[in-house]
N, C-alpha and C positions, 0 to 999 in steps of 0.2 A: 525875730519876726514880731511884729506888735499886735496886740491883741486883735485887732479889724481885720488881720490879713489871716489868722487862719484858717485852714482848712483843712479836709479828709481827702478832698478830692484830689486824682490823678493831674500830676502836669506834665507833660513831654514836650523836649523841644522838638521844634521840627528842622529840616534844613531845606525846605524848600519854602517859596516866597508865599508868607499868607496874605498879602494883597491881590496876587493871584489866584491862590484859591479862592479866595471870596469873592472875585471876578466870575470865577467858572461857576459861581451858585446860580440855582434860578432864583426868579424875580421875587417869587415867593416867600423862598426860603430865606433872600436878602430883606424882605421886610419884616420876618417874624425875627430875625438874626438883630435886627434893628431896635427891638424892643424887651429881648430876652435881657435877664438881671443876671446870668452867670456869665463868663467870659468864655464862649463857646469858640472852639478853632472851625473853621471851615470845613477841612475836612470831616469833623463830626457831624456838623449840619447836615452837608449834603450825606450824608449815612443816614442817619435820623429821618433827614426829610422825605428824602428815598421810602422808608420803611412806612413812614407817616401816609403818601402819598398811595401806596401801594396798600395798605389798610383803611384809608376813606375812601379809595374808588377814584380818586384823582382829586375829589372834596377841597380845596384849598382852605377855608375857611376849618374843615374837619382836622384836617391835617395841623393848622394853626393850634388850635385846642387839644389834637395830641398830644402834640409839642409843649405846652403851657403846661398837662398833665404831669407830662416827662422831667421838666425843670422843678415844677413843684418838688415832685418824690427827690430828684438831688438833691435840692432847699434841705427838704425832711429829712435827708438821711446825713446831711452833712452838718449840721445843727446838731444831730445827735450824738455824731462823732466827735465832735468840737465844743460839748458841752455845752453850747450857745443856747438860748430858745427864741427860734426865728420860727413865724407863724407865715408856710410859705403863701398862704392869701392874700398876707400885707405884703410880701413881695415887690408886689407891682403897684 
């Protein structure tokens, strides 16, 4: 694996169709999915955004910033495990 590609984090395949899934997301979560920098599978999204959604009170914009928090703390934990120094701010 070359040095760019590693990582700490979980991967699983799945066997059902991820264009599907990401069909069944809502609107929302297809547009925060749109600009996240990890490669999140759909079915995490809708998990995530669920939880996001259901902690801002339905807030879409709160729930986006959630979510942004959530990606961050992976950035940081996976940099750490990878020896990397990724400063998850510059991220985006």
């Amino acid at each position: 694996m070359s040095p760019n590609m590693q990582t700490a984090l979980k991967r699983r395949r799945r066997r059902t169709n991820p264009m599907d899934e990401f069909d069944r997301l809502p609107p929302g979560a297809r547009r925060w999915l749109h600009k996240a920098v990890l490669p999140w599978s759909a079915r995490s999204v809708a998990r995530h955004w669920a939880e996001a959604v259901s902690r801002t009170g339905g807030d879409e914009a709160a729930a986006h910033a959630w979510l942004d928090t959530l990606e961050r703390r992976l950035l940081a934990r996976d940099a750490l495990a990878t020896g990397g120094v990724v400063s998850p701010a510059k991220a985006r």
